[in-house]
C-alpha positions as CSV (number, residue, x, y, z in Angstrom):
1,X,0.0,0.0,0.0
2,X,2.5,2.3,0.9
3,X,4.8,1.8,-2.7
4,X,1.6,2.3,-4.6
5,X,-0.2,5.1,-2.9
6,X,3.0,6.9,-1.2
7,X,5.6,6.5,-4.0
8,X,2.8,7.5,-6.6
9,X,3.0,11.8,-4.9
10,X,6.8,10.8,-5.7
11,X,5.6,9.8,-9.1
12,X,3.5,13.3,-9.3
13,X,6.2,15.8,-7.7
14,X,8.3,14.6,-10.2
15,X,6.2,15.1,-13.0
16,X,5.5,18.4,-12.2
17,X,9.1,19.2,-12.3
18,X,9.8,17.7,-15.1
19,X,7.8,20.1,-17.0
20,X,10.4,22.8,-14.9
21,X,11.4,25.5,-17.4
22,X,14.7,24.8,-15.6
23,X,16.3,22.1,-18.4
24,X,19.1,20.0,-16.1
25,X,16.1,19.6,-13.3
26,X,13.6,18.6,-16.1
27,X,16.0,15.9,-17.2
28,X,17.0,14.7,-14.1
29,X,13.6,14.4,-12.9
30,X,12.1,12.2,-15.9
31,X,15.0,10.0,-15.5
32,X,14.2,9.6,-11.9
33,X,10.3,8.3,-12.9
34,X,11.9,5.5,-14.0
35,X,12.8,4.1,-10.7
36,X,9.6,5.4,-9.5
37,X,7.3,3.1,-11.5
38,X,9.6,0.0,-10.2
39,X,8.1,1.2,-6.6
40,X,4.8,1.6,-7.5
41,X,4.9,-1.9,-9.9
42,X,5.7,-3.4,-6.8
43,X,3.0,-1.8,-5.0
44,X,0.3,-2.6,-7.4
45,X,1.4,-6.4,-8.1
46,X,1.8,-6.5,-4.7
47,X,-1.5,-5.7,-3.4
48,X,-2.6,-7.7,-6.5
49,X,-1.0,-11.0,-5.3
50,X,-2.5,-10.5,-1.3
51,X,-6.0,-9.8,-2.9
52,X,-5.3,-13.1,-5.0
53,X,-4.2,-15.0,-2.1
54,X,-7.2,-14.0,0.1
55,X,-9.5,-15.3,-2.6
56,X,-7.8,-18.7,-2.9
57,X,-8.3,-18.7,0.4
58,X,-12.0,-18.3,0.7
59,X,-12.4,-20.5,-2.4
60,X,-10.9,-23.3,-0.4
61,X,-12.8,-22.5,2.8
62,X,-16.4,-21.4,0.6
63,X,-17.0,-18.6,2.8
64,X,-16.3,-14.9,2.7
65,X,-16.1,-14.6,6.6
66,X,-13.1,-12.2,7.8
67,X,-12.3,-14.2,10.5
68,X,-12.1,-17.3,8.7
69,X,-10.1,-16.0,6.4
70,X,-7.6,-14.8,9.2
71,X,-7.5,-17.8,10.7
72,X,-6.2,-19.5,7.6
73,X,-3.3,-17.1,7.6
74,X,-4.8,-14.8,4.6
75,X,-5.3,-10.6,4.6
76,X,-9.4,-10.6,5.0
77,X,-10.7,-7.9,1.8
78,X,-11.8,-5.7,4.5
79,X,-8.9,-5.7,6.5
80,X,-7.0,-4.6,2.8
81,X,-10.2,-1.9,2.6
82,X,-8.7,-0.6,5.8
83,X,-5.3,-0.3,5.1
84,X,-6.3,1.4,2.0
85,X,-8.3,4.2,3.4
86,X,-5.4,4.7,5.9
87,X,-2.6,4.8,2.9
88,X,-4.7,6.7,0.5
89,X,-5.7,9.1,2.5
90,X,-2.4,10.0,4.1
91,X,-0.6,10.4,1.2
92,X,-3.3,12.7,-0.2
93,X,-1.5,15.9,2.5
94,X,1.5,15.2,0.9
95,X,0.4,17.1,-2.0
96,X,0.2,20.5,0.2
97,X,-2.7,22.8,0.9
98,X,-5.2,23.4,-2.0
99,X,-4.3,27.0,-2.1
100,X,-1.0,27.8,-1.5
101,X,0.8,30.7,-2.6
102,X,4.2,28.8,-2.8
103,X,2.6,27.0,-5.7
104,X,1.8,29.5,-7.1
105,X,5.3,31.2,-6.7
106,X,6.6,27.7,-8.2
107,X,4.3,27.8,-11.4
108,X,4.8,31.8,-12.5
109,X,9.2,31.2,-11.8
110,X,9.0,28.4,-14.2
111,X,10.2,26.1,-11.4
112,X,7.0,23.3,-11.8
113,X,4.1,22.6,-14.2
114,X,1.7,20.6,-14.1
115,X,1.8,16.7,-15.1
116,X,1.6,16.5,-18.7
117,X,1.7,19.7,-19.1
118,X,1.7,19.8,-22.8
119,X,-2.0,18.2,-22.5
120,X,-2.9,22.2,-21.7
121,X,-3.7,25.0,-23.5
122,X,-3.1,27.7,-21.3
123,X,0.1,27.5,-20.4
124,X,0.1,30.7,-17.8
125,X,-2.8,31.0,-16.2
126,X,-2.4,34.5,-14.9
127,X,-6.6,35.2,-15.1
128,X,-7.4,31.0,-14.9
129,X,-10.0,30.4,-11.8
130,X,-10.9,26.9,-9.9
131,X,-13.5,26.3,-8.4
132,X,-12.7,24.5,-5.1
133,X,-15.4,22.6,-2.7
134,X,-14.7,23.5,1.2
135,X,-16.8,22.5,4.2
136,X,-18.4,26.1,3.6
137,X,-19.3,25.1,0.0
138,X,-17.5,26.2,-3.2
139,X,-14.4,28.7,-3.3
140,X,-13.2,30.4,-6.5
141,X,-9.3,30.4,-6.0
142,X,-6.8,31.5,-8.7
143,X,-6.0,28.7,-10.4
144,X,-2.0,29.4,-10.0
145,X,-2.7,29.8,-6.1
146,X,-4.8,25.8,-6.4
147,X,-2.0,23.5,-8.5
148,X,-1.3,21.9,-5.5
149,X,-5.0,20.5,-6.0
150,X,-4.5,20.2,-10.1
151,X,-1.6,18.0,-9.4
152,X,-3.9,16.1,-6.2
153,X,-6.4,15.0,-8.6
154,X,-4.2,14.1,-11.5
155,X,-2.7,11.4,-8.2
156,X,-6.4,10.5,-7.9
157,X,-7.3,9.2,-10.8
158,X,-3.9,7.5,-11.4
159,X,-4.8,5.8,-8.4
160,X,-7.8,4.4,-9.5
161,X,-6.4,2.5,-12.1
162,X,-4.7,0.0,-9.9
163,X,-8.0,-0.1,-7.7
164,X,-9.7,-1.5,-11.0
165,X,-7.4,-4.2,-11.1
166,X,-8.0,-5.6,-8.2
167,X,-11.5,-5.3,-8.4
168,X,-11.5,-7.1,-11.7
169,X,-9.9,-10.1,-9.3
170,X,-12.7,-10.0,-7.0
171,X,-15.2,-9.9,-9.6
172,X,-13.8,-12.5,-12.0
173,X,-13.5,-14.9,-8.6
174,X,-17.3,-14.2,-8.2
175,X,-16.8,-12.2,-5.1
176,X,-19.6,-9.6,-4.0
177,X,-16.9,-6.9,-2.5
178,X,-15.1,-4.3,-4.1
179,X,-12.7,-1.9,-3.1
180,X,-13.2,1.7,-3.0
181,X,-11.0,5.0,-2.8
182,X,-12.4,6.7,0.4
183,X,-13.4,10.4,-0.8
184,X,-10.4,13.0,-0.5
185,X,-12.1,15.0,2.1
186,X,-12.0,11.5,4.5
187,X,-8.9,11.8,7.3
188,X,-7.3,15.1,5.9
189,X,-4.8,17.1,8.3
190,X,-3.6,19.7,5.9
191,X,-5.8,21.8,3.8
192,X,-9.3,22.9,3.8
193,X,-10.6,19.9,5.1
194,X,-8.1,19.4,8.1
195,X,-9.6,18.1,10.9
196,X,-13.1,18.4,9.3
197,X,-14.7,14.7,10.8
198,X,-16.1,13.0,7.5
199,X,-16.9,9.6,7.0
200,X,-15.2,7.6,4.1
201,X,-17.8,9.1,1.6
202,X,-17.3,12.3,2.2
203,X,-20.3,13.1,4.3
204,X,-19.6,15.4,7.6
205,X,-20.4,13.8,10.7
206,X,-19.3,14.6,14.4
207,X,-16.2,14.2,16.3
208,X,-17.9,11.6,18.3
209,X,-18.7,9.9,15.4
210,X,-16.1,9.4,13.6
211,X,-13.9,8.2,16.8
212,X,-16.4,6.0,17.1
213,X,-16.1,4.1,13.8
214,X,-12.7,4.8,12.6
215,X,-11.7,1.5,14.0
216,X,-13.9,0.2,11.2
217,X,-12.1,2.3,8.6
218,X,-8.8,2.2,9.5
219,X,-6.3,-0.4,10.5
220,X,-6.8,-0.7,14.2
221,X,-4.7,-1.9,16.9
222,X,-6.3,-5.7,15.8
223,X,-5.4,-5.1,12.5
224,X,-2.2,-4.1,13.0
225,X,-1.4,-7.2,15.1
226,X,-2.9,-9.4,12.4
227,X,-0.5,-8.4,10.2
228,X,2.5,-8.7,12.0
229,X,1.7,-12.1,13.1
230,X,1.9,-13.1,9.2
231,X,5.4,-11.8,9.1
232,X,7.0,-15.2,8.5
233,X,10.5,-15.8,7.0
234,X,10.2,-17.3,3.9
235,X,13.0,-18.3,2.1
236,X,13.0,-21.4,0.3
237,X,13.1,-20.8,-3.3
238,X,9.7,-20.9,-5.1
239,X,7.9,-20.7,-1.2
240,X,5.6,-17.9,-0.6
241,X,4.0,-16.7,2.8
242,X,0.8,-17.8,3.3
243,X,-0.5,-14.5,2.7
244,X,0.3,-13.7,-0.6
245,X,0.4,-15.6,-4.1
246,X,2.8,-16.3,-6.5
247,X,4.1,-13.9,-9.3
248,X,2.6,-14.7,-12.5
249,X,6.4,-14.7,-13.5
250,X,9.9,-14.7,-12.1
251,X,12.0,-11.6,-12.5
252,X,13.4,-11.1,-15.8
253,X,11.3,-14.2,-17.0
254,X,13.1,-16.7,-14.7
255,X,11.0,-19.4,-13.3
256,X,9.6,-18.6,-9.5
257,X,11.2,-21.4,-7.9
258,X,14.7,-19.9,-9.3
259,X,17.8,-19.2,-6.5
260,X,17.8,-15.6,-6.7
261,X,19.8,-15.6,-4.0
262,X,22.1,-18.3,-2.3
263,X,21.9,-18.1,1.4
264,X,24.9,-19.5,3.6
């Protein structure tokens, strides 16, 4: 969770300076993606194999019950729903405030664009306007001032690509579940919506209430010692942990079961 929702701002800072009117930090910064999609390949085959794994699992068992699941040493779906709210969510401040006058400062230097920026026509925006939603309803920022929120939605919708995947698991294995991207006001500290209690659709509810069921929306203390139960070393070639399939494929094409690495 963390190489495909954290490493994907990385993926989106640098993509905003690669557009940098700045040449040698433009370069630098598009060969730097490169490394950046080996994190977040790892993050969404990742999550893809524990998903896979889980629905083995209830295959074998016929039964979609969490705690079943657990017991047979497999990540329960909402247990990975969890985890994903949590991730998701706190990598969404990363991007900054949605008005910020240091991205604005960034944008009129030349310093950042946005991702893609050739995808644009107006390539100032000096007079541009967004319209932003706050808890008091909708602002009209200057658009320079909001990039910070341009750039936050471009991560958005990247990040729902991965989340199809796996749902196109869970579907093709005949599962009733699917997994969700909690709405980007849900858990924010920076930013409009800081410390604004929402549930994971959005919808403003009361401090009381959302203590009340954020152990059912983010990892909680059980959760977290789930998961480090299941930390088992595994390192017999072709072996996995009982939480999490195989590859489809070995790295470079070798077979699974290949010695990667000789242990004395």
């Amino acid at each position: 969770m963390f190489t495909y929702f954290t490493d994907r701002d990385g993926k989106f800072q640098l993509k905003s300076l690669a557009e940098s009117g700045l040449d040698p930090l433009a370069r630098t910064c598009r060969f730097m993606l490169t490394e950046e999609a080996h994190h977040m390949f790892v993050g969404e085959t990742g999550v893809g194999r524990v998903v896979k794994r889980t629905l083995e699992v209830m295959k074998e068992l016929g039964t979609d019950d969490p705690e079943a699941v657990r017991r047979h040493g497999a990540v329960d779906l909402p247990t990975i729903q969890r985890y994903m709210n949590f991730w998701f969510t706190s990598s969404l401040d990363l991007f900054g405030s949605e008005v910020s006058s240091n991205a604005a400062s960034s944008f009129a230097n030349g310093i950042k664009g946005r991702p893609d920026e050739a995808q644009y026509q107006d390539h100032i925006c000096k007079e541009a306007i967004f319209e932003l939603e706050t808890p008091q309803g909708k602002e009209s920022v200057s658009l320079r001032n909001a990039m910070n929120e341009v750039l936050r939605n471009a991560y958005i919708k990247d990040c729902e690509i991965g989340v199809k995947r796996w749902n196109m698991q869970i579907t093709r294995a005949g599962v009733g579940f699917q997994l969700t991207l909690p709405s980007p006001r849900f858990r924010r500290a920076i930013g409009v919506w800081a410390n604004t209690p929402t549930d994971p659709q959005g919808k403003t509810i009361s401090r009381e209430e959302f203590e009340r069921n954020a152990p059912g929306w983010i990892p909680n203390e059980g959760d977290r010692a789930f998961v480090m139960s299941l930390m088992k070393r595994v390192v017999e070639p072709g072996k996995m942990a009982g939480w999490i399939a195989p590859p489809d494929r070995g790295i470079n094409n070798l077979p699974v079961d290949y010695e990667y690495v000789k242990l004395n």
